[in-house]
C-alpha positions in Angstrom: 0.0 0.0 0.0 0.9 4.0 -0.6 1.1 6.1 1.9 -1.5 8.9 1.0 -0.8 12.7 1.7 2.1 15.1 0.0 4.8 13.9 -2.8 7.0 15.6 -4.6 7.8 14.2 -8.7 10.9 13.9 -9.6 10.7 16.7 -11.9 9.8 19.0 -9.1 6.3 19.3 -9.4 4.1 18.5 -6.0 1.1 16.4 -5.7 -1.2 15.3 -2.9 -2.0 10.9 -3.3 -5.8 10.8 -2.7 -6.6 7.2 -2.5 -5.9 3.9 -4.1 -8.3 2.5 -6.4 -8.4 -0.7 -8.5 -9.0 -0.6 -12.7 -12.5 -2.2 -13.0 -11.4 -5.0 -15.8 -7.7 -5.7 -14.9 -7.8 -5.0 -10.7 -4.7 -3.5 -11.2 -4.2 -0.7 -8.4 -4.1 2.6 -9.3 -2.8 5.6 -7.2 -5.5 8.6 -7.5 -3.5 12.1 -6.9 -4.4 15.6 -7.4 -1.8 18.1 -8.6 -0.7 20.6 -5.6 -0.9 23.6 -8.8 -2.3 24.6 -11.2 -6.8 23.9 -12.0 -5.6 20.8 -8.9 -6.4 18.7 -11.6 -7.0 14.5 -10.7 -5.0 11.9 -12.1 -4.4 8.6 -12.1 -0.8 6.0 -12.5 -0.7 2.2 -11.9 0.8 2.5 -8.3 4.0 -0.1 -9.8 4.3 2.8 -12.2 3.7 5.9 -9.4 6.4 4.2 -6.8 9.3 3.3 -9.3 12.8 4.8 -9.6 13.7 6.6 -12.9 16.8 7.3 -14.5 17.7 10.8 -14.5 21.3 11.6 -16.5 23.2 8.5 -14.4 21.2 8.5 -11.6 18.2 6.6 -10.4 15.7 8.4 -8.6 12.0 7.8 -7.4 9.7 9.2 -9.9 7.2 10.6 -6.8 9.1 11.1 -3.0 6.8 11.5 -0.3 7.4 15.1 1.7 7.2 14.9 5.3 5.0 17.5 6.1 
């Protein structure tokens, strides 16, 4: 499971996880998050996808790091 509240994307951007929800024909979870900018639009990423590391240049990073706050 995700921990909801305040992450920050690797690209700098901050978003607030909502909830977890499952994709009604595959059951694959799906973290719900609204951006922390902007209209606060929702959106949604398979949650594998949401708590991966990317490569940025040579470095692997998480693409979404929770924020303690």
């Amino acid at each position: 499971m995700i921990k909801l509240g305040k992450y920050k994307h690797y690209k700098g951007k901050e978003y607030e996880v909502i909830g977890v929800a499952k994709h009604s024909e595959t059951l694959e979870e799906m973290v719900v998050y609204r951006a922390l900018y902007g209209n606060h639009d929702l959106w949604v990423r398979p949650l594998s996808m949401f708590a991966e590391e990317v490569e940025v240049g040579e470095k692997k990073v998480l693409r979404f790091e929770y924020v303690d706050e």
